[in-house]
VEXVEX-260488 format. One line per field, with one value per residue: residue number from 1; x, y, z of N, C-alpha, C in turn. Coordinates in steps of 0.1 Angstrom, whole numbers, plus 5000, padded with zeros to 4 digits. Layout:
N
n = [NUM,...]
nX = [X,...]
nY = [Y,...]
nZ = [Z,...]
caX = [X,...]
caY = [Y,...]
caZ = [Z,...]
cX = [X,...]
cY = [Y,...]
cZ = [Z,...]
// end
This chain:
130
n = [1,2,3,4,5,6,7,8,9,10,11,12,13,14,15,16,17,18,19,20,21,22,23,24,25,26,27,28,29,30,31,32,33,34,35,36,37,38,39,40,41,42,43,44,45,46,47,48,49,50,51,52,53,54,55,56,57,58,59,60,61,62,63,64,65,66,67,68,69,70,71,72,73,74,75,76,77,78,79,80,81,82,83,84,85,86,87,88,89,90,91,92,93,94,95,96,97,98,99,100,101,102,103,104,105,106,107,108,109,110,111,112,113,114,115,116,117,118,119,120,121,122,123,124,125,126,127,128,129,130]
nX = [4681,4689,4697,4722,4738,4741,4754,4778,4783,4794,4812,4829,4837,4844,4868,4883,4887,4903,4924,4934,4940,4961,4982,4987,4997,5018,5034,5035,5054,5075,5083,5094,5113,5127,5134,5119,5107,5098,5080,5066,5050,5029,5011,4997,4970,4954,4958,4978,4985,5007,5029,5055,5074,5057,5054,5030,5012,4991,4999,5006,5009,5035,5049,5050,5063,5086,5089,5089,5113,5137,5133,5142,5168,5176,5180,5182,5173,5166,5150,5114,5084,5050,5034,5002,4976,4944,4907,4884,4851,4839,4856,4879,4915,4941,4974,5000,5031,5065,5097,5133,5162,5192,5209,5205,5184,5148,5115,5079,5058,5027,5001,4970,4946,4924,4898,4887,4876,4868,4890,4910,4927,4936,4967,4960,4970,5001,5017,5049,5069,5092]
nY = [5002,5018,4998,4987,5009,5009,4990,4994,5017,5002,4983,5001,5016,4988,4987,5015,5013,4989,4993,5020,5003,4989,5005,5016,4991,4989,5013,5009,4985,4998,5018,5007,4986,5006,5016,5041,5067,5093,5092,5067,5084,5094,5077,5073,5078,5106,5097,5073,5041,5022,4998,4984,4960,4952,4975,4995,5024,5056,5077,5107,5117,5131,5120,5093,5092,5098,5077,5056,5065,5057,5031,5020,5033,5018,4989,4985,4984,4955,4938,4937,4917,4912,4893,4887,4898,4912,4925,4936,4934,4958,4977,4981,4971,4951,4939,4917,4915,4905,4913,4923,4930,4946,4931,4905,4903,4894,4905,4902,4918,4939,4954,4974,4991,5019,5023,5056,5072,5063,5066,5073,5058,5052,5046,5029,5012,5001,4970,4958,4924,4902]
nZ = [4758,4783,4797,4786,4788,4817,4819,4806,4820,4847,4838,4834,4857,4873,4859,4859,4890,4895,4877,4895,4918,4906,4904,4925,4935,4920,4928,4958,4955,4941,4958,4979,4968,4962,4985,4989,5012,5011,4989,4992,5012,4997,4991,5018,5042,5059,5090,5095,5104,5121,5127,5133,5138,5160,5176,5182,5162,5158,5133,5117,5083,5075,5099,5092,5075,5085,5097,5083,5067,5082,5087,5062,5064,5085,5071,5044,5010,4994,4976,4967,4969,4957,4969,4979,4972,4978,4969,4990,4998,5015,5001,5014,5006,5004,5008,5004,5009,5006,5020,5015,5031,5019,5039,5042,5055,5060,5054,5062,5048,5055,5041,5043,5027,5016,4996,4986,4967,4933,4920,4937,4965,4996,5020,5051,5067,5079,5084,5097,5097,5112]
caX = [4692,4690,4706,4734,4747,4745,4766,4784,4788,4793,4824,4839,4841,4849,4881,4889,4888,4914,4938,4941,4945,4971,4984,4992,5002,5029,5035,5041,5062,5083,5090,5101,5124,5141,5134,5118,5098,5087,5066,5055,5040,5023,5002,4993,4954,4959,4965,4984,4984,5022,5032,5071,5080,5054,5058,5021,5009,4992,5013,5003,5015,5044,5055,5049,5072,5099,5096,5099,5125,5140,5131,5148,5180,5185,5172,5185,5161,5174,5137,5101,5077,5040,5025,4990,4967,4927,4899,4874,4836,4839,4865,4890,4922,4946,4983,5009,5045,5080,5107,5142,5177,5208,5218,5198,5169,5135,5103,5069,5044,5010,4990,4958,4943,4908,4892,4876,4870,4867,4902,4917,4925,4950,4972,4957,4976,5010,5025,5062,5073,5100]
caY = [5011,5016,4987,4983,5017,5005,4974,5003,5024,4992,4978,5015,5019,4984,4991,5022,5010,4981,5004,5027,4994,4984,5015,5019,4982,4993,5025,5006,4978,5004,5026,4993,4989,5018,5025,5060,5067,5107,5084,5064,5083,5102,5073,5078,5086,5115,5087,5058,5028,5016,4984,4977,4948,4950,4985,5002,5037,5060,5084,5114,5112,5130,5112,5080,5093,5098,5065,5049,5069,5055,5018,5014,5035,5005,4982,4994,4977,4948,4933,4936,4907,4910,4876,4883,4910,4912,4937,4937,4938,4968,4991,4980,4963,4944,4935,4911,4913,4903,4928,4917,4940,4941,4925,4896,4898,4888,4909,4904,4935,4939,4966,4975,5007,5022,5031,5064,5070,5052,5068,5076,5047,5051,5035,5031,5002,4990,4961,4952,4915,4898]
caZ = [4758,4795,4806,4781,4792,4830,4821,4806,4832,4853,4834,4832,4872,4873,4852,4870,4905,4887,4874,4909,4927,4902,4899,4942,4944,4915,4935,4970,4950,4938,4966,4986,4962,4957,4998,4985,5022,5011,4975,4999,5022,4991,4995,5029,5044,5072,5095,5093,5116,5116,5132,5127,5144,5172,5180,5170,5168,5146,5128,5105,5069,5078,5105,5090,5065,5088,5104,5070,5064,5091,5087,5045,5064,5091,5064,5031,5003,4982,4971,4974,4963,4963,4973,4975,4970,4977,4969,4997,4995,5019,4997,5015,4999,5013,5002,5014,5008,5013,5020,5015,5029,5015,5048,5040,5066,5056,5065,5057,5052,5056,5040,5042,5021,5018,4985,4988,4954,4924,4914,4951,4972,5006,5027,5063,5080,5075,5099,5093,5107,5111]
cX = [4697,4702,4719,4744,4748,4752,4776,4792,4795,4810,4833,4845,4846,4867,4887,4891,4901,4926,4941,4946,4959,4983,4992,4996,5015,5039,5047,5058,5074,5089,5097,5113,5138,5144,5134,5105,5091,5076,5059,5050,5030,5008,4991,4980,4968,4965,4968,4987,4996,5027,5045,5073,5075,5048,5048,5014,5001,4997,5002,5012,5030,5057,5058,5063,5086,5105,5097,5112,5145,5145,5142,5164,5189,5184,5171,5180,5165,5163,5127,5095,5063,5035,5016,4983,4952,4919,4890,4861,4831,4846,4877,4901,4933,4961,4994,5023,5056,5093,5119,5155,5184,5216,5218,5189,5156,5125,5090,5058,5033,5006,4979,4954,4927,4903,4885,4868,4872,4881,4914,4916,4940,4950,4969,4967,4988,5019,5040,5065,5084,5097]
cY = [5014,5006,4982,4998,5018,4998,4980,5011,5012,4987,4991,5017,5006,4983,5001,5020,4997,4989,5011,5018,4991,4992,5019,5004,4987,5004,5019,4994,4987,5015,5015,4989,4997,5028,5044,5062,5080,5098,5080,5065,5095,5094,5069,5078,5096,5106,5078,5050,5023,5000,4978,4973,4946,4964,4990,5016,5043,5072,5094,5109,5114,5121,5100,5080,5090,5086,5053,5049,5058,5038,5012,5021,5027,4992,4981,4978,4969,4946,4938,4922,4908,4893,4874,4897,4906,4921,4931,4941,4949,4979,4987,4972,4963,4936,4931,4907,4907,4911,4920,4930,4934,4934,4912,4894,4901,4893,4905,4916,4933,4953,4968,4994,5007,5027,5042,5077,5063,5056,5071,5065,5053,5045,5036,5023,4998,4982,4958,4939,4909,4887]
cZ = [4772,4804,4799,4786,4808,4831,4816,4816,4842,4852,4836,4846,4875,4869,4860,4881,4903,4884,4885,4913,4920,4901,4915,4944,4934,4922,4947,4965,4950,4948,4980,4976,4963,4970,5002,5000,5019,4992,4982,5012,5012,4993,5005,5032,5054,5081,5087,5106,5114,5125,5128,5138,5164,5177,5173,5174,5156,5145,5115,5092,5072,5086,5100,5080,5070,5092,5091,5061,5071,5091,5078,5050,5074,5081,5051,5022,4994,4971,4975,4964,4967,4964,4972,4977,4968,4976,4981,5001,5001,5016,5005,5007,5005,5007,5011,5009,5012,5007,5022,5017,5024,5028,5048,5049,5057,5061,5055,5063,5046,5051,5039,5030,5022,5001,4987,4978,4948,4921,4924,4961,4980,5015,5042,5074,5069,5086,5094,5102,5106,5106]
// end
């Protein structure tokens, strides 16, 4: 009985930790989209590591906010595409994009996030490149 309610427990946190991830990569998709920068900086840790186009610092949530704000208003959002997405045997997780403006320029983004619960996972690093 023991051990079928550990493979229990087991699959249950597996599933959960699945659905947050799926749940913040739907999240970041979507506020790339629709160039919403106060959603996503809901995602946020306290810090954030920013990295647009070389240029890196870290930034409270707020700030980060602003400078995303900032980014989708020189930059206004046609597309997002995720590409590839990894969980990480350390809790970290790792997602790689391409951002498309209405002007037609081409970026690719880098995120990194942290799991720090089974149901709370945030965004520590984001790089923007040309």
């Amino acid at each position: 009985m023991g051990k079928i309610l550990k493979i229990i427990l087991v699959f249950f946190f597996a599933s959960s930790v699945s659905f947050a991830q799926s749940d913040l990569f739907s999240q970041i998709k979507e506020c790339f989209i629709t160039g919403n920068a106060t959603m996503l900086s809901t995602s946020f840790g306290n810090n954030v590591s920013c990295n647009i186009f070389g240029k890196e610092n870290f930034y409270s949530r707020s700030q980060s906010a602003i400078i995303f704000k900032d980014f989708f208003s020189n930059y206004k959002p046609k597309d997002f595409e995720i590409r590839h997405q990894k969980n990480e045997q350390n809790g970290r997780i790792y997602l790689i994009g391409i951002y498309t403006a209405q002007g037609g320029e081409v970026f690719r983004v880098t995120i990194y996030a942290k799991q720090e619960t089974e149901t709370e996972i945030y965004i520590i690093q984001i790089k923007i490149e040309k």
